[in-house]
The first five atom37 places (N, CA, C, CB, O) and aatype in JSON, in Angstrom:
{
  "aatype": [20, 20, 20, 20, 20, 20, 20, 20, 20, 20, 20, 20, 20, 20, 20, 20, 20, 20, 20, 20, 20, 20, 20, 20, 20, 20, 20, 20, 20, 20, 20, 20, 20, 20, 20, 20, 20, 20, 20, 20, 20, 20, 20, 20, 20, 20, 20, 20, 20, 20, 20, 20, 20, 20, 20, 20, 20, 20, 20, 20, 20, 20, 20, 20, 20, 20, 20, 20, 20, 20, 20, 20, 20, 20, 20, 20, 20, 20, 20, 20, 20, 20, 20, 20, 20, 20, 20, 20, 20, 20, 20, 20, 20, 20, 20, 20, 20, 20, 20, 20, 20, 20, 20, 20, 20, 20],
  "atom_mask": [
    [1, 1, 1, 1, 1],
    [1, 1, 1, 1, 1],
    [1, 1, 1, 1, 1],
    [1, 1, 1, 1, 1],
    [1, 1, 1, 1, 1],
    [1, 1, 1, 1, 1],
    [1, 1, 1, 1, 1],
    [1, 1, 1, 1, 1],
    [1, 1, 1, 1, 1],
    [1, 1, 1, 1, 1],
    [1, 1, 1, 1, 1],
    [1, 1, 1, 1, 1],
    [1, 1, 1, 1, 1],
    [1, 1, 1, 1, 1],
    [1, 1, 1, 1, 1],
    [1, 1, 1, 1, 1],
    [1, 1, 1, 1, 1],
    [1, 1, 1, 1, 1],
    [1, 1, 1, 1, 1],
    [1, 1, 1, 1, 1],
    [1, 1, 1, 1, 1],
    [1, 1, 1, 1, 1],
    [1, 1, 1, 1, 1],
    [1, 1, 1, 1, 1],
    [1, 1, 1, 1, 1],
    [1, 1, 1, 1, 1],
    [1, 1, 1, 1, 1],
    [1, 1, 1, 1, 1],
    [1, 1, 1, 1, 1],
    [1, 1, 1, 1, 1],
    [1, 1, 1, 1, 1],
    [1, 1, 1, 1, 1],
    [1, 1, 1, 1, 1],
    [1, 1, 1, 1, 1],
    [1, 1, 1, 1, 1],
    [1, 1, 1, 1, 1],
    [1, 1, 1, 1, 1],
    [1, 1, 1, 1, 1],
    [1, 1, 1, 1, 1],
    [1, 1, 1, 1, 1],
    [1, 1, 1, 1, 1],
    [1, 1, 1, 1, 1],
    [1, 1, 1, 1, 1],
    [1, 1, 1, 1, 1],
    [1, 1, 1, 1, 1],
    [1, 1, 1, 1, 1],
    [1, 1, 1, 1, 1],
    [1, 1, 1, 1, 1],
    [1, 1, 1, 1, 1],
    [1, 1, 1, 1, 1],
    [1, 1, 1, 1, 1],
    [1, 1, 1, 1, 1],
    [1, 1, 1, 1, 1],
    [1, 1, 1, 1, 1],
    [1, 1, 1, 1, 1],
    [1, 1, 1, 1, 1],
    [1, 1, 1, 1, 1],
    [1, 1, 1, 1, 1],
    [1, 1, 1, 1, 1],
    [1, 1, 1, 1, 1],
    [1, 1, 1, 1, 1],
    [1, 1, 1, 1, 1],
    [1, 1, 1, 1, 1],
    [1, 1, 1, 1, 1],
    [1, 1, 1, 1, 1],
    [1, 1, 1, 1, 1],
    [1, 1, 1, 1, 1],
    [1, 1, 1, 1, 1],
    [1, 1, 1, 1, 1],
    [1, 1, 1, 1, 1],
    [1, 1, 1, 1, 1],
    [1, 1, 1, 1, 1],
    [1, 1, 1, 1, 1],
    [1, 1, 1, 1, 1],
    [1, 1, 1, 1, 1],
    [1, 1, 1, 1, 1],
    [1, 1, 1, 1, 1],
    [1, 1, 1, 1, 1],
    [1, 1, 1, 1, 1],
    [1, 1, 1, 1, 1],
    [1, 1, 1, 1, 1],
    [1, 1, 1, 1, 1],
    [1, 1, 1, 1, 1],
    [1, 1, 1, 1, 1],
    [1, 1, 1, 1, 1],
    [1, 1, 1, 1, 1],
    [1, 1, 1, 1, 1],
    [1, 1, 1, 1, 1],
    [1, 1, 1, 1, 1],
    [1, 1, 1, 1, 1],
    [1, 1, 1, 1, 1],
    [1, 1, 1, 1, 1],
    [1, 1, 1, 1, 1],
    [1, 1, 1, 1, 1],
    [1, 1, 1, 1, 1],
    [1, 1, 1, 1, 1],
    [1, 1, 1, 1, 1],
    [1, 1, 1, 1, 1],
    [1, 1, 1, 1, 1],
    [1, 1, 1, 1, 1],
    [1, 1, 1, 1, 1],
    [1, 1, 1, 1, 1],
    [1, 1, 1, 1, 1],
    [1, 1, 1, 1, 1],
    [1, 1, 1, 1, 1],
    [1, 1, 1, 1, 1]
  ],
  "atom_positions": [
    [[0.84, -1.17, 0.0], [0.0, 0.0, 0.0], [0.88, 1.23, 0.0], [-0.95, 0.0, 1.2], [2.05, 1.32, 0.38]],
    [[0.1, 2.13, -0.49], [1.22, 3.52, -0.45], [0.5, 5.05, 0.44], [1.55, 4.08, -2.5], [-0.64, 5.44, 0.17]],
    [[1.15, 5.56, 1.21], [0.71, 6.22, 2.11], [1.23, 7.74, 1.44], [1.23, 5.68, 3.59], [2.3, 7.61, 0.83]],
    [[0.82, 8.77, 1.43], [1.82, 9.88, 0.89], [1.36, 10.82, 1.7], [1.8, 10.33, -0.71], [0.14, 10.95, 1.64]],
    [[2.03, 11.69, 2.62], [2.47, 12.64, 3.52], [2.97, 13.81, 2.93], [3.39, 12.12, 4.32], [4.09, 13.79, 2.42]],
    [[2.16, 15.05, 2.95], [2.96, 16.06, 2.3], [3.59, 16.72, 3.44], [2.16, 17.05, 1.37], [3.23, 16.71, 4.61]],
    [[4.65, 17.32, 2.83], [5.87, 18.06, 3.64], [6.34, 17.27, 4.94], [5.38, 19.63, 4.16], [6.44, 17.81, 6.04]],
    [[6.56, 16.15, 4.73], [6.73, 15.12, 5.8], [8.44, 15.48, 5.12], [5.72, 13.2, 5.7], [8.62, 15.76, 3.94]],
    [[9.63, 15.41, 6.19], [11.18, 15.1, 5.76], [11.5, 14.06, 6.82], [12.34, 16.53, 5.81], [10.91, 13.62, 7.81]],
    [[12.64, 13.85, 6.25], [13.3, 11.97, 6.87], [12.94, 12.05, 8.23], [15.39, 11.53, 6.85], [12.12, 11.21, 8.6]],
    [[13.28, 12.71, 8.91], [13.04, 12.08, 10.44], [11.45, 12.19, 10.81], [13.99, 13.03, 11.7], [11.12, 11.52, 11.79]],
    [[10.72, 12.72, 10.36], [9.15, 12.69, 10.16], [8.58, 11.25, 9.52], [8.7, 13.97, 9.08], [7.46, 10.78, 9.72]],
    [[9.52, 10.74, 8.79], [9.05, 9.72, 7.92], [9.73, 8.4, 8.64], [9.52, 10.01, 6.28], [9.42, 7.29, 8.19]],
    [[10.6, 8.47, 9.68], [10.95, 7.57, 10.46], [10.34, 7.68, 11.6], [12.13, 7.5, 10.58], [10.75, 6.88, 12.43]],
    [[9.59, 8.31, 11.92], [8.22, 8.24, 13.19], [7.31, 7.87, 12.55], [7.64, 9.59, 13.99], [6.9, 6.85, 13.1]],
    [[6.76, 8.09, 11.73], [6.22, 7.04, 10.95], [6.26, 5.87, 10.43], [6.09, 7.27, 10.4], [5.27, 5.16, 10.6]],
    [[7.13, 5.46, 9.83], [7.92, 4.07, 9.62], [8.14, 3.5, 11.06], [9.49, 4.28, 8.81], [7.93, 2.29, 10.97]],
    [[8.36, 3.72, 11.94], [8.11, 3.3, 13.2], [7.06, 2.48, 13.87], [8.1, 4.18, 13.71], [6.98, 1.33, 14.3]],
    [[5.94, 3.95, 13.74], [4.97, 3.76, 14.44], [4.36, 2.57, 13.69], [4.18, 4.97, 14.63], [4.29, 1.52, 14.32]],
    [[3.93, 2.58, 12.5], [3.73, 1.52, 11.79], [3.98, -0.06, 11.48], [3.93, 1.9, 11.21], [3.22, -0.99, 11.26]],
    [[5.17, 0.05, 11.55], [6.39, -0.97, 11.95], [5.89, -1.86, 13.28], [7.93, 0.0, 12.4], [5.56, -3.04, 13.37]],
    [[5.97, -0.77, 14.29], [5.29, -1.95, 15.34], [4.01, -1.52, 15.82], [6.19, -2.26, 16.73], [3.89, -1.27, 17.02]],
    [[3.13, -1.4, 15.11], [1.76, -1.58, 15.51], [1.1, -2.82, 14.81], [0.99, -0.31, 15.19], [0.03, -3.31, 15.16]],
    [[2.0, -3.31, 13.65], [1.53, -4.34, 13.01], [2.48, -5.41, 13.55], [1.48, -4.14, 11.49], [2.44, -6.57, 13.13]],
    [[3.46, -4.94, 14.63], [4.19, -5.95, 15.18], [3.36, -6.97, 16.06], [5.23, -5.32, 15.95], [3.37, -8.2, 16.11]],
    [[2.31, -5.57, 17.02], [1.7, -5.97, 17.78], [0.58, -6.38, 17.41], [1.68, -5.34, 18.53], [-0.03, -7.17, 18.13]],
    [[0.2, -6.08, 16.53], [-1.45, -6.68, 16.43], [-1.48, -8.06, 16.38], [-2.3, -6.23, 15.1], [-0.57, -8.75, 15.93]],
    [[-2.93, -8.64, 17.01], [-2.89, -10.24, 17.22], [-3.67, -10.56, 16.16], [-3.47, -10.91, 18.65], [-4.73, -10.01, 15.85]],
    [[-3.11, -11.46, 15.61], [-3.89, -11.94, 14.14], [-3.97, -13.75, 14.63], [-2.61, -11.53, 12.24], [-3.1, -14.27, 15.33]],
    [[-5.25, -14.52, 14.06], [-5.27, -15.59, 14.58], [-5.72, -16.45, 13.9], [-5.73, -15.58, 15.49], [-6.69, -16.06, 13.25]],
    [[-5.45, -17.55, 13.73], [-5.95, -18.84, 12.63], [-6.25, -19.8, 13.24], [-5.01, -19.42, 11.62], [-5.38, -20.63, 13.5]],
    [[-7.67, -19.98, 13.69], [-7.46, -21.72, 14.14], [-7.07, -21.71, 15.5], [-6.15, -22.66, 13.27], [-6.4, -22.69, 15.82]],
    [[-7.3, -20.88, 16.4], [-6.93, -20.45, 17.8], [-5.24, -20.24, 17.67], [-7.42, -21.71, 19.04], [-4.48, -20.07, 18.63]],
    [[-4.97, -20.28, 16.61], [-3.36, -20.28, 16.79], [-2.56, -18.7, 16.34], [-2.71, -21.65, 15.63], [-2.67, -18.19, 15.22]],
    [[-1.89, -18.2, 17.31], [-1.7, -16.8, 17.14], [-0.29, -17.21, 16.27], [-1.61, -15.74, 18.7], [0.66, -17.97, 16.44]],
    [[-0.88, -15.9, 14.87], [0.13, -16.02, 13.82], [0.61, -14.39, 13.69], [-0.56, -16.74, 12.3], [-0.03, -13.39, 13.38]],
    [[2.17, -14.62, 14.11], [3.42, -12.79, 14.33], [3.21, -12.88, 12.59], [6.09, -12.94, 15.24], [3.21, -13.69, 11.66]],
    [[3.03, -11.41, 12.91], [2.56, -10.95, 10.89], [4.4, -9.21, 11.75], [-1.0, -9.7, 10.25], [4.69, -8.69, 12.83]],
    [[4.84, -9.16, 10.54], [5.88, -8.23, 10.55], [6.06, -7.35, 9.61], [6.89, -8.75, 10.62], [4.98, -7.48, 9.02]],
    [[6.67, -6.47, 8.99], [6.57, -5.55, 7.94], [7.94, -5.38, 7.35], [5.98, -4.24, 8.41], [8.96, -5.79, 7.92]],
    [[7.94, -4.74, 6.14], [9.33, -4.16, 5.8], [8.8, -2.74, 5.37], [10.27, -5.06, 4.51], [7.57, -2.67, 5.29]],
    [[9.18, -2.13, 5.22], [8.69, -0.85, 5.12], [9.72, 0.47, 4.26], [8.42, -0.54, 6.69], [10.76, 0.95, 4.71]],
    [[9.19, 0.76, 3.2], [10.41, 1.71, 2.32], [9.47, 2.91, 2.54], [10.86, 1.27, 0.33], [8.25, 2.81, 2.46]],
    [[10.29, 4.38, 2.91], [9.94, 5.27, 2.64], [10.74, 6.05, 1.98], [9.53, 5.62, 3.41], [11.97, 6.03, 1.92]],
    [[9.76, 6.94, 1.34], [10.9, 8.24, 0.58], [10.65, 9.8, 0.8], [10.84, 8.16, -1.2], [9.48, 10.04, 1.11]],
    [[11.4, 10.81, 0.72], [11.26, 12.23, 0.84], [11.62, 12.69, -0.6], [12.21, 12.88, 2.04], [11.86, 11.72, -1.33]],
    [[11.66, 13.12, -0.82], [12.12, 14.07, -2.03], [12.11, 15.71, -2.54], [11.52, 13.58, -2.88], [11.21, 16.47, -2.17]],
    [[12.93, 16.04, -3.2], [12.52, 17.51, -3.54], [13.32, 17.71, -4.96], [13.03, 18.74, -2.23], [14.49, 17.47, -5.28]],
    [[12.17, 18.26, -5.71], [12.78, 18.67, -7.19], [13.17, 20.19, -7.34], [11.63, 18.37, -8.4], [12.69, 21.02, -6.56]],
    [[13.96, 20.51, -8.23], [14.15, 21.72, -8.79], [14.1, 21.6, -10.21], [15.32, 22.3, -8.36], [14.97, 20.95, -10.77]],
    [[13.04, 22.24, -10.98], [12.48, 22.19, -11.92], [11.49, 20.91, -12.7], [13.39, 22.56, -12.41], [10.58, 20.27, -12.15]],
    [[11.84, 20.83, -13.72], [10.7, 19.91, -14.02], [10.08, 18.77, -13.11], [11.08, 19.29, -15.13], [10.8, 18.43, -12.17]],
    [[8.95, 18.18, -13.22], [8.04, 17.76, -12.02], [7.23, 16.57, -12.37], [7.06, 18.9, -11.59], [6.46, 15.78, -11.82]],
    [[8.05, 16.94, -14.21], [7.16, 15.23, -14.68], [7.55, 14.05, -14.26], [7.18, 14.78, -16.17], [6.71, 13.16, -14.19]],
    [[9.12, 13.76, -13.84], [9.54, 12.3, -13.75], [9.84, 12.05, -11.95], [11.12, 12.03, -14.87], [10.42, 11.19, -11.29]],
    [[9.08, 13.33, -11.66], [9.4, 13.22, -9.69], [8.78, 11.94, -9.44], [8.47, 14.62, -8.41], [9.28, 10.91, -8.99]],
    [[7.31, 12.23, -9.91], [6.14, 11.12, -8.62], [7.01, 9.52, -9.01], [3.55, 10.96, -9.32], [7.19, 8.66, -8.15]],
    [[7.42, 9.39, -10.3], [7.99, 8.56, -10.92], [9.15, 7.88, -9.84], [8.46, 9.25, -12.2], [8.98, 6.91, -9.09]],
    [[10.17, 8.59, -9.99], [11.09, 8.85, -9.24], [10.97, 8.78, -7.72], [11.4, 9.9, -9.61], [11.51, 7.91, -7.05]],
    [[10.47, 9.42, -7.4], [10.22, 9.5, -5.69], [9.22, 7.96, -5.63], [9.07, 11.36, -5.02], [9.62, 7.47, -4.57]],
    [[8.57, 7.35, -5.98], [8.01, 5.88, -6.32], [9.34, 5.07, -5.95], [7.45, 5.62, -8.13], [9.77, 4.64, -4.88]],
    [[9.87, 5.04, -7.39], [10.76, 4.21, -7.54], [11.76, 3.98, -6.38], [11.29, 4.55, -8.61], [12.06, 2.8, -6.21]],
    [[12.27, 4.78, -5.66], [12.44, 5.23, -4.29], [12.56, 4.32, -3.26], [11.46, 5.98, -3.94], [13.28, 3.47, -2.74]],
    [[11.4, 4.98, -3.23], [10.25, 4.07, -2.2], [10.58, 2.36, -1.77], [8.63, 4.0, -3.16], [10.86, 1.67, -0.79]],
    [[10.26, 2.26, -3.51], [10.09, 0.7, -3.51], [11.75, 0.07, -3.19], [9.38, 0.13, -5.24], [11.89, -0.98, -2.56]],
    [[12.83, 0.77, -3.65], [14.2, 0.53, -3.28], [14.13, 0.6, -1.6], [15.26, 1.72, -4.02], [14.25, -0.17, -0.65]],
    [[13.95, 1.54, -1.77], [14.13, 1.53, 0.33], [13.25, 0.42, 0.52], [13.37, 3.23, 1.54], [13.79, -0.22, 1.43]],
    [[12.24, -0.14, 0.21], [11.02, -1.48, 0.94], [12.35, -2.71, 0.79], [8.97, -2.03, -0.49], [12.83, -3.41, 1.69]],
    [[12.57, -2.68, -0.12], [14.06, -3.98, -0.74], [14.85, -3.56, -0.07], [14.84, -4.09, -2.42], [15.21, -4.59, 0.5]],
    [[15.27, -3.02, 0.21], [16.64, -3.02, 1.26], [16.21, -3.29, 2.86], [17.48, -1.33, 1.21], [16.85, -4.1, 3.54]],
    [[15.18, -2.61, 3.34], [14.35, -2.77, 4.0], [14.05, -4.93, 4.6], [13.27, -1.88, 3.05], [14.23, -5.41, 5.71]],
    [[13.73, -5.39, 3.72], [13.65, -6.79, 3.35], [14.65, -7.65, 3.35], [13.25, -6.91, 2.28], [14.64, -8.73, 3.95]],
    [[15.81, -7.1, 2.5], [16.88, -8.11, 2.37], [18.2, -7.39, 4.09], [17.74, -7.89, 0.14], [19.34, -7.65, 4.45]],
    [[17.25, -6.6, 4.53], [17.85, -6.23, 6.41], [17.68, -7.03, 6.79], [17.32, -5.26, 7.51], [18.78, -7.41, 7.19]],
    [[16.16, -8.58, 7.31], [16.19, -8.73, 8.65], [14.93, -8.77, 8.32], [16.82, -7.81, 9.7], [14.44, -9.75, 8.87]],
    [[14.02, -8.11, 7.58], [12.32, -7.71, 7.78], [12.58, -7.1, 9.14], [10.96, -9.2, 7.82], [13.45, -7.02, 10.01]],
    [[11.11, -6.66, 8.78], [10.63, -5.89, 10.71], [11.47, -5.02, 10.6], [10.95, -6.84, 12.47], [12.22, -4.95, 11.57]],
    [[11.67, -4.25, 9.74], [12.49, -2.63, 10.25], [11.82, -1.8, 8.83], [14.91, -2.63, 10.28], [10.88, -2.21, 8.15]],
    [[12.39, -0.85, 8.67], [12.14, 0.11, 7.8], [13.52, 1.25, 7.55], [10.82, 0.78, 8.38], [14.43, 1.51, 8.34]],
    [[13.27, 1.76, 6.2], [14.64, 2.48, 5.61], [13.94, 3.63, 4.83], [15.71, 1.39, 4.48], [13.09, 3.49, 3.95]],
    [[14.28, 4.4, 5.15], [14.31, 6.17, 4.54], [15.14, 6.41, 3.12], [15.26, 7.32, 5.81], [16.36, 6.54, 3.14]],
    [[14.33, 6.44, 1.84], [15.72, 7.35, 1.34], [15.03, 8.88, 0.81], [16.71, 6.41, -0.27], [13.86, 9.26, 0.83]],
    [[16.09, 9.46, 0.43], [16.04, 10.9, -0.12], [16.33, 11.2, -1.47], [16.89, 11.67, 0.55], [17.49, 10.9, -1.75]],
    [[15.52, 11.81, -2.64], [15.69, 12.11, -3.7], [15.93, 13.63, -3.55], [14.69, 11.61, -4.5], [15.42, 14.32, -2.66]],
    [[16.92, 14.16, -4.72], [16.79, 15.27, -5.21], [17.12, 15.43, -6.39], [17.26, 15.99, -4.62], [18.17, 14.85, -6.65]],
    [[16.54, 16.14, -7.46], [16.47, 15.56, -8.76], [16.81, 17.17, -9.14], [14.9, 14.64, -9.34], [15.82, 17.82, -8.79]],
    [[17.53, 17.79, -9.54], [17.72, 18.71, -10.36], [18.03, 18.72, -11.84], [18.45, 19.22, -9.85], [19.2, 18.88, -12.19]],
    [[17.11, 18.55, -12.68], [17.45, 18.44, -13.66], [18.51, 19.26, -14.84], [16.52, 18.3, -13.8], [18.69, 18.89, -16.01]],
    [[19.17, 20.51, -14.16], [19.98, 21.37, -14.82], [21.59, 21.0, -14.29], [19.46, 22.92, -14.51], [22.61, 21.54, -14.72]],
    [[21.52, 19.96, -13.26], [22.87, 20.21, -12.49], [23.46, 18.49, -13.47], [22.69, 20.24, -10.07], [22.74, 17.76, -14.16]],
    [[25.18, 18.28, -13.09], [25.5, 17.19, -13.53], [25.06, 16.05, -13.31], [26.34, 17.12, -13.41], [25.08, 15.13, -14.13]],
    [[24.71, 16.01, -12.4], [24.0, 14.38, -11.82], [22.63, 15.1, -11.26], [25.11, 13.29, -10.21], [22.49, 15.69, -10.19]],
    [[21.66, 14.87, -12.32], [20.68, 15.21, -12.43], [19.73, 14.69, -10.71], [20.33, 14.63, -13.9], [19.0, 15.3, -9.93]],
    [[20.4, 13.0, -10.8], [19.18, 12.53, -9.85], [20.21, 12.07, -8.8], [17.97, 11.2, -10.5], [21.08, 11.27, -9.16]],
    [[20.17, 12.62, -7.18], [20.49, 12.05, -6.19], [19.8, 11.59, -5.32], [21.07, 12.55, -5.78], [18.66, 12.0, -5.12]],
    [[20.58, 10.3, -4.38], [19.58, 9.25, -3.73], [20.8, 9.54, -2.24], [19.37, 7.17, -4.75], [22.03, 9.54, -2.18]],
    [[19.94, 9.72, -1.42], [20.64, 9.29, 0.27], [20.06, 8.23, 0.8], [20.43, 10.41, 1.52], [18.89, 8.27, 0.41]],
    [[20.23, 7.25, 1.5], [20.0, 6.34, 2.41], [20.09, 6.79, 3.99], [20.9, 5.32, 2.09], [20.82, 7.54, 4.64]],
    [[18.87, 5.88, 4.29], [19.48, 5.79, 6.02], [19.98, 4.13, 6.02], [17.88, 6.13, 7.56], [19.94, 3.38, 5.04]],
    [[20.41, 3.82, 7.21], [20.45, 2.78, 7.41], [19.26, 1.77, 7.73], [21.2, 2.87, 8.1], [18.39, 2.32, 8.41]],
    [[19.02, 0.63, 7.46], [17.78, 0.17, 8.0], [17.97, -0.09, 9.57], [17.33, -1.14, 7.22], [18.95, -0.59, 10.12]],
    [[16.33, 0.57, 10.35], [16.23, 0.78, 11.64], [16.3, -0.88, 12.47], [14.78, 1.7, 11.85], [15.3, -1.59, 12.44]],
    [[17.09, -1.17, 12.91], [17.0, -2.16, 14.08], [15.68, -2.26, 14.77], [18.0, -1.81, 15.13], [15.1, -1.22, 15.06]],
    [[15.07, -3.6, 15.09], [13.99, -3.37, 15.93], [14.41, -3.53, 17.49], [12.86, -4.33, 15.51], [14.88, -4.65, 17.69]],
    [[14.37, -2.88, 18.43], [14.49, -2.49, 19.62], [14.18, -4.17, 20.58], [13.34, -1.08, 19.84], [13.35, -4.94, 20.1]],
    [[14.54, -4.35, 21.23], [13.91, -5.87, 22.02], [13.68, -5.32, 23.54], [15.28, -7.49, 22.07], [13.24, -6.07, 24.41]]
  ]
}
């Protein structure tokens, strides 16, 4: 599913990725009287363009779904932030930051 937050930046988007993270940690899900741990991986992204605006949502997507995969091939049960900035006039049009993927706390 995709959630989109305006003017949300990285550390906004890791209280979120958080909160999320373990609320579905905790929830009791059940089959057959038998309690089944459901966990998440979780990619988020921030971004900010300077100038053109057609290949952002694109871009800031694509993102996303990189941070969920890295996110995944962590451990599951955590979540990862990245950051776009796409200037399309400068030499390297499109930059990407990472966080690290978040550890879950015990």
């Amino acid at each position: 599913f995709v959630v989109i937050l305006e003017d949300a930046n990285a550390a906004g988007l890791a209280v979120v990725g958080e909160r999320l993270r373990k609320k579905i940690e905790d929830a009791v899900f059940e089959f057959d009287g038998k309690r089944i741990p459901i966990t998440c991986s979780i990619g988020l992204a921030e971004g900010q363009v300077v100038g053109a605006e057609q290949e952002f949502g694109v871009e800031l997507f694509a993102c996303a779904d990189t941070a969920m995969y890295r996110a995944k091939n962590s451990g599951r049960n955590c979540f990862v932030v990245e950051t776009l900035v796409m200037n399309p006039g400068a030499p390297q049009s499109i930059e990407r930051s990472r966080s690290k993927p978040v550890p879950v706390m015990a």
